[in-house]
BARO-905597 format. One line per 3 residues: number of its first residue (from 1); their letters; for each residue x, y, z of C-alpha. Coordinates in steps of 0.001 Angstrom, whole numbers, plus 500000, padded with zeros to 6 digits. Each point is the difference from the previous one (the first is absolute). Example, Ala and Ser with C-alpha at 12.3 -4.5 7.8 and 13.67 -1.06 7.14 Angstrom:
1> AS> 512300/495500/507800 ~ 501370/503440/499340
This chain:
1> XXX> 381727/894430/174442 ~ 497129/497683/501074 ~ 500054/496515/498418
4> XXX> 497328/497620/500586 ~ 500800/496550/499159 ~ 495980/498480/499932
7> XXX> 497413/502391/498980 ~ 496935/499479/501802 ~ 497297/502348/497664
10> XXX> 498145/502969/501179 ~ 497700/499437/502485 ~ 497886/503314/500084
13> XXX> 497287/498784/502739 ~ 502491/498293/502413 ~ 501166/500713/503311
16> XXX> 503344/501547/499979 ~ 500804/497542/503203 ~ 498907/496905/498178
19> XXX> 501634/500091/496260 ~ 501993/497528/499322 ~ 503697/500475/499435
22> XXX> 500474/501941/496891 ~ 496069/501246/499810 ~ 499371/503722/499584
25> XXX> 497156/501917/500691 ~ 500355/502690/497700 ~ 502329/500375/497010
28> XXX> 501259/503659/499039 ~ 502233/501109/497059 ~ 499957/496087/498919
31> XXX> 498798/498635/496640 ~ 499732/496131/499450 ~ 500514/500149/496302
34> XXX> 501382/496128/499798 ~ 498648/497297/502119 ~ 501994/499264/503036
37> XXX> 501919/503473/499290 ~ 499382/503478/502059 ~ 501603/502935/498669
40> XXX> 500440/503423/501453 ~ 497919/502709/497555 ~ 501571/503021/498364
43> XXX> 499696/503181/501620 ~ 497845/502886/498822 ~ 501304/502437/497688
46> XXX> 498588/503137/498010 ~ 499592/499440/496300 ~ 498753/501680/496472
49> XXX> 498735/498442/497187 ~ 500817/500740/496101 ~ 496060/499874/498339
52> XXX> 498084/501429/503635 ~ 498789/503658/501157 ~ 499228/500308/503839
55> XXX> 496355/500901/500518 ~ 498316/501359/503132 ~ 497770/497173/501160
58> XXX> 500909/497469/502478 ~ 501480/496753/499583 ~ 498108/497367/501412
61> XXX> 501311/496767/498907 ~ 503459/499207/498254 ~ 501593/496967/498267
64> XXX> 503572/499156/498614 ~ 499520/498771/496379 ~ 503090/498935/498564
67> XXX> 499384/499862/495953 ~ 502743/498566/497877 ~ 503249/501644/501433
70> XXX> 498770/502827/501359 ~ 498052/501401/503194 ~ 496031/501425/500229
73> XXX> 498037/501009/502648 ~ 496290/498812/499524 ~ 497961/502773/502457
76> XXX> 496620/500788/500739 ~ 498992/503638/500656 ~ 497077/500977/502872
79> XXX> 498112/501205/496634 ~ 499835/496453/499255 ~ 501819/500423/496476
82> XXX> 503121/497032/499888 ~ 503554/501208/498409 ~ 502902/498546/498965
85> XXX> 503547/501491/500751 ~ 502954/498719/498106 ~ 503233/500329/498838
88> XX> 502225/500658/503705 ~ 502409/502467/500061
């Protein structure tokens, strides 16, 4: 396990050979949810949802929505029409 002591930021439009200790130029499979924290994200996993049927049309952009206690899915089809999956199983 890596531990850095001082985190420097992300510094996207650096030089790799002149960041300062604890810089990074990119940041992969990290969240900053907290300031002064960074996390390591959850993996990706296949799910269903309780109130949703599958359609045929592509998926072009997806959101988490958590409402109350439980998990949706706020998506966007290439039709243009905007959905709302809930209910994880």
């Amino acid at each position: 396990m890596i531990t850095i002591d001082t985190w420097r930021g992300l510094v996207t439009n650096g030089s790799p050979y002149a960041l300062p200790v604890g810089a990074a130029v990119t940041q992969v499979n990290f969240q900053c949810r907290r300031p002064g924290e960074l996390t390591a994200r959850g993996g990706q996993a296949t799910v269903s949802f309780t109130t949703h049927t599958a359609g045929t049309t592509q998926v072009v952009g997806m959101f988490r929505c958590p409402i109350g206690a439980s998990e949706s899915i706020i998506y966007q089809s290439a039709d243009g029409t905007i959905r709302i999956a809930r209910g994880v199983t």
